[in-house]
N, C-alpha and C positions, 0 to 999 in steps of 0.2 A: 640279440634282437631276432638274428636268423632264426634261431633254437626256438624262439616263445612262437613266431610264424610256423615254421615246420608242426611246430605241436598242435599249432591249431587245424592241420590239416589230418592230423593223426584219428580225429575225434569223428569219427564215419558220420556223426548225424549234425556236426558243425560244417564238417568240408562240403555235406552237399548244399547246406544253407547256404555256404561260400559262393557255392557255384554256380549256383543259383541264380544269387545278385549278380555276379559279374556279366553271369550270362543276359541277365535282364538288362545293366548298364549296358552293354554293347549294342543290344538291339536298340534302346533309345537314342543312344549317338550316334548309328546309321540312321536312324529315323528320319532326324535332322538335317541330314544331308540330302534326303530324296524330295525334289519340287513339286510344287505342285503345276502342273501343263498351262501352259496359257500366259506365264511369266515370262516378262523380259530382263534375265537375270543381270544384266550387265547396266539395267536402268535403277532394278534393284538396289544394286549395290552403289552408284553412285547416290542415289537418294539419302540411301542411310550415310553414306560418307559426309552429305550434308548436313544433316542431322546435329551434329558436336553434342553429342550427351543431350538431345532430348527426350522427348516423350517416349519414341518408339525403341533407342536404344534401352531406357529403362523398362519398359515390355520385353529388350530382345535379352535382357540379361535372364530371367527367369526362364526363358526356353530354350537358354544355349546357343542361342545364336541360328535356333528355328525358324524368328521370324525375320532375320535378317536375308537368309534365304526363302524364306515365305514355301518352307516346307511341308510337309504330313504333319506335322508335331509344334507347328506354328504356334496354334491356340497354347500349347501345354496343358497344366494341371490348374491352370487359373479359372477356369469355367467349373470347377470340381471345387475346388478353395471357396468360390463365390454363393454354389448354392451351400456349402459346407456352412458358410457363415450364417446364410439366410436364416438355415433349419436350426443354428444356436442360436439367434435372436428370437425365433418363432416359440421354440423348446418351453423357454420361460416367460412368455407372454400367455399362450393358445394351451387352454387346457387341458385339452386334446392330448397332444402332443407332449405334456410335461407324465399325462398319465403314464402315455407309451413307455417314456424313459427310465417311468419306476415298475414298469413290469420285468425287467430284465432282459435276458437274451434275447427275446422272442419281440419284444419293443421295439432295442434298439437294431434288430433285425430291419422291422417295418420304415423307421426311419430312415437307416441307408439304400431301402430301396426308392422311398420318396424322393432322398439327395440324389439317386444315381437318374431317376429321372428329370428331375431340376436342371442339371449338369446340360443332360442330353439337350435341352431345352435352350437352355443357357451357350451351348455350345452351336447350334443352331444360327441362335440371332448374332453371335459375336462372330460366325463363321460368314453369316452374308452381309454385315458389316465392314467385316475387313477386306470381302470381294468388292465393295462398293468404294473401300478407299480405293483400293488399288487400281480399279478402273479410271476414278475420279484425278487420280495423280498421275495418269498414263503411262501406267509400269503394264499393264495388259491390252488387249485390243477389246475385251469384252466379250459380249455376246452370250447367249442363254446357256449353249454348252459349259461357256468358262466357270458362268455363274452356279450352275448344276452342280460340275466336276469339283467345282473348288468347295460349295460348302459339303459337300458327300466325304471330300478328301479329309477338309480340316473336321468337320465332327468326330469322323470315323478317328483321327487321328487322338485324338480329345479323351473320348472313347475307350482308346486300348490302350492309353497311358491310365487314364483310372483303372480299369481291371490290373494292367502290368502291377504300379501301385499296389493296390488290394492285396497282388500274390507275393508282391516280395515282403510285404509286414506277414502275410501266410507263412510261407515255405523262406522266404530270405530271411534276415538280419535287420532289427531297424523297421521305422516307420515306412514305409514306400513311398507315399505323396513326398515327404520332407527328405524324402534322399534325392527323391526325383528335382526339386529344387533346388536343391544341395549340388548338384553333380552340373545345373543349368548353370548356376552362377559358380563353381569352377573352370566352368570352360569357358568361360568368360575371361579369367584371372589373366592368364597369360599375354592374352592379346592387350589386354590395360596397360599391364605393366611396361608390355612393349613399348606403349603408347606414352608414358610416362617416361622412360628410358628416353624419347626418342625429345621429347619436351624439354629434357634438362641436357644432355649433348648437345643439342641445335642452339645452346642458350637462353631460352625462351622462359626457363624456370633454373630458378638458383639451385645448386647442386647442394645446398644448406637443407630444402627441404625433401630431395631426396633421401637424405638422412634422417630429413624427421620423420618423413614417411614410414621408414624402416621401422624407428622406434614407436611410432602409434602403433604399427600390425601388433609389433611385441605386448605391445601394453595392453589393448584393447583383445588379443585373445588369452593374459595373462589375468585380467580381469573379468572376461566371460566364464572362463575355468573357473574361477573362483566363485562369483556370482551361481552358476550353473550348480556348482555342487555344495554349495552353502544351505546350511540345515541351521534351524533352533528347533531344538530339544527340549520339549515341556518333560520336566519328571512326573511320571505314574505310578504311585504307591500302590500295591495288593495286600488286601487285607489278610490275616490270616485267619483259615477255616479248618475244622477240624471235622474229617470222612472214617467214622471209627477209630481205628489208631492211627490212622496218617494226621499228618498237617500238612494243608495243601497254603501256598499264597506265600506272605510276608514278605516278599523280591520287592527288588524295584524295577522298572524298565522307563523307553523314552517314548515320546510319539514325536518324531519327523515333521518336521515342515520345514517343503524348500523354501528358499530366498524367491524365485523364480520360479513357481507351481506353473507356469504356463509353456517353459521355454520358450522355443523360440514362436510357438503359435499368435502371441500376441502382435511381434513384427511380420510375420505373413499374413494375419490378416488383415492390420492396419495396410500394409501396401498394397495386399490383392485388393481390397474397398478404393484407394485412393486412385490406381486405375481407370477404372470407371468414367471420373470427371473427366479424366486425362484422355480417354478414349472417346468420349462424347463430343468434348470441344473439338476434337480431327474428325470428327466425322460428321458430326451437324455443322452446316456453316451458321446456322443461325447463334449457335453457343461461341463462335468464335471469340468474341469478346470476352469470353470469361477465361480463355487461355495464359492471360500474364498471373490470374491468382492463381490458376490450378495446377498450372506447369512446376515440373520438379524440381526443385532447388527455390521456390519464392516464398516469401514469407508465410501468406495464408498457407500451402502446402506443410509447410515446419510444421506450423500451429497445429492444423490439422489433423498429420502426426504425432504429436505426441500428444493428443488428445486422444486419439484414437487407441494408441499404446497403452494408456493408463486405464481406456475405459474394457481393452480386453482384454489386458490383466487382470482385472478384481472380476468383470464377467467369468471370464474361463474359470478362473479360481472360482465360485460360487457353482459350477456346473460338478467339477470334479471335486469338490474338498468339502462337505456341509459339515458347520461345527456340531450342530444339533442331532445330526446320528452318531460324530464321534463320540459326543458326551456322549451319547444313550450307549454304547457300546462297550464304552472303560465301566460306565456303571455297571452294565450285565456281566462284564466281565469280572464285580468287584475290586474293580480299581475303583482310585481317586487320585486327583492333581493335591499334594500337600498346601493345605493351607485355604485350601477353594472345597465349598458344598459341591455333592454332587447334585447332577440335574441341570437346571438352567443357570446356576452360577458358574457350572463348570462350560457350558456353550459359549456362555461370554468372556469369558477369559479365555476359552482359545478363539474366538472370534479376535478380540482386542488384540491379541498377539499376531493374527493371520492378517490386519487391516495395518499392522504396522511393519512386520516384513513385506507386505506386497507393497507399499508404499515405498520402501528401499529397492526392491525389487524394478517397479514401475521408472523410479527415477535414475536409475542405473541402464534401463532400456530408454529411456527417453534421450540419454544422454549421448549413449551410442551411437543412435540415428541421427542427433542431430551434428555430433560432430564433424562426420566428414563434411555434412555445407561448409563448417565454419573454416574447418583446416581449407578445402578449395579455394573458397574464398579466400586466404589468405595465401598460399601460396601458389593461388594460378592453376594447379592441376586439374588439368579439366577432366570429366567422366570420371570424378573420386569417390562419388559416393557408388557408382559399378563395383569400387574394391575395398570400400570403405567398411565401416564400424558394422553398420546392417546385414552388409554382405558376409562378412568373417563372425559375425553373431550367427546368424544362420549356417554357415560351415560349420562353424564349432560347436554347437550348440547340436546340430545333427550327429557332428564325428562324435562326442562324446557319446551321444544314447546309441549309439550303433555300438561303443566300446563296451558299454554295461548290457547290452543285449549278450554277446561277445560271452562276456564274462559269465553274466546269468546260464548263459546255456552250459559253459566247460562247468559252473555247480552242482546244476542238473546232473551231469551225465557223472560229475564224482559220487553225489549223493546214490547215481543207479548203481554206481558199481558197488557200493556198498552193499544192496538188498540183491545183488548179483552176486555174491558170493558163496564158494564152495559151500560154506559152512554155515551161512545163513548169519542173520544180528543176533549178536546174545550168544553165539556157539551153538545154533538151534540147525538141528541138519534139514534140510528141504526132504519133504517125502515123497 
């Protein structure tokens, strides 16, 4: 295990992507640490002590325990997630906007400058929202200073976790937003479990389900793995063509389709959306009433989810995967699927086939999420879904494409040292 680590540092253009990331992780987890002026940290933290797994511990898991100190980095990557959604629901409504995404680079260029402004925006109102809880709960004294410094503080923080983000999918390893959430709800893990440990010693929870416990984590990232990298494989016959004396074709090959075309995007965005209500009823009192449906762990919220789940899985999959350019594609290429016309018989069959792994797909994410309600539920441990199904979805689900990032790269640099060579491919000397 040492050896394959060592190696990976050997490789000059993977070690500095390495170091990159670490050095980006470190600066976000200082981040988290540093207040913002005007807090009374010690009122802070009893509040959240109050809490027992609600609304806001569920906010504080995605930021690492940001806003439990009500830090720089408060907000997180959740105002970036938000307009991220908005502009993929907008994409495929506003015509505009679906044009942009078929001109290519230069498109979806314009689009993420639209999202980065949305953000800004977004991160604004959510920033002097949360100055008016904190007022409103008497964690601060107030005042137009506080309210100034605090939203400057949390935007700006908002801010240069998206650029940080942006650079580590640039220069690091792995998507950045999704490691950035990945690494929040890790720093989460420890303290649960504590919390857990501390539940079943005191008595309070049968040491039966600490065991169960154990064996869900097992099972539940034994079955993301699996899920994550589960493929059906359409067979693609080429035809055979004849270019003077050669003959070009006759092979066969496969086209790929994950189980899971979304990853883990469909559970982040279902819960960055469900938010929202969650954050609305604490800070309107007038929405107070609608706290017991919206609050995490109650039924309408389940429902919710895994509605939400199902609807952006087949979404996202329809953004990234058109069967109708695949078909056009195998045809230009002279392929065919054995057994199927080319053209629009061949779209529909892999349509049909993409509508019933995502359906496998969906109900496999649907299940994930909901199970740690049910397991809590049953055995009492509270703040379960903090370390639950969703959360180790999300871990895993991250660690994995960070590993095939990983790996993609040590290809790359075999593949260069081939056309690096003394002697050139083919035994052809460089001149």
């Amino acid at each position: 295990m040492w050896e394959k680590l060592g190696h990976l540092f050997r490789v000059p253009e993977l070690r500095k992507r390495i170091l990159f990331t670490l050095g980006a992780i470190i600066i976000f987890r200082l981040g988290t640490h540093i207040p913002v002026p005007g807090v009374d940290p010690e009122a802070l933290k009893n509040f959240f002590a109050q809490q027992g797994g609600g609304v806001f511990d569920f906010l504080n898991m995605f930021t690492g325990g940001a806003l439990k100190r009500f830090s720089l980095f408060a907000l997180g990557v959740m105002p970036y997630i938000n307009a991220s959604i908005i502009f993929s629901l907008l994409t495929a409504v506003v015509p505009k906007l679906k044009e942009m995404q078929e001109q290519g680079r230069e498109g979806q260029r314009k689009i993420t400058t639209y999202t980065r402004w949305s953000t800004l925006a977004l991160a604004i109102v959510q920033a002097a929202t949360m100055s008016m809880l904190i007022v409103n709960f008497g964690l601060s004294k107030g005042g137009i200073w506080f309210y100034v410094s605090s939203v400057i503080t949390l935007t700006t923080g908002t801010i240069y976790l998206m650029w940080l983000g942006e650079r580590m999918t640039e220069n690091g390893i792995g998507n950045g937003i999704s490691m950035l959430i990945m690494l929040g709800i890790l720093a989460r893990f420890p303290s649960q479990l504590a919390s857990t440990y501390n539940d079943i010693s005191t008595g309070s929870v049968s040491p039966f389900w600490g065991v169960a416990l154990i064996l869900l984590f097992i099972i539940v990232i034994g079955g993301v793995t699996m899920i994550q990298q589960g493929q059906r494989k359409i067979v693609i016959q080429y035809a055979k063509r004849t270019s003077g004396r050669r003959v070009y074709g006759g092979h066969m090959s496969h086209l790929p389709i994950r189980v899971n075309q979304g990853g883990v995007i469909p559970i982040i965005f279902a819960s960055a959306l469900l938010t929202i209500p969650l954050t609305l009823t604490q800070f309107i009192p007038a929405l107070s009433f609608l706290m017991p449906y919206v609050v995490n762990g109650s039924l309408t919220y389940i429902i919710a989810y895994v509605l939400l789940i199902f609807f952006f899985t087949y979404f996202y999959s329809s953004i990234v995967f058109d069967p109708k350019d695949v078909a056009r594609n195998v045809r230009d290429s002279g392929g065919f699927i054995p057994g199927v016309r080319p053209g629009k018989p061949t779209a529909d069959y892999i349509s049909g086939v993409l509508n019933r792994i995502l359906l496998v797909g969906a109900v496999f994410l649907a299940a994930i999420a909901v199970l740690p309600y049910l397991f809590a539920w049953v055995s009492g441990i509270r703040g379960m879904y903090l370390i639950g199904g969703t959360s180790l979805l999300i871990v895993v689900g991250v660690g994995l494409d960070t590993i095939m990032q990983i790996e993609a790269h040590l290809v790359m640099r075999h593949y260069e040292s081939l056309t690096k060579s003394s002697g050139g491919l083919l035994g052809r000397r460089k001149g």
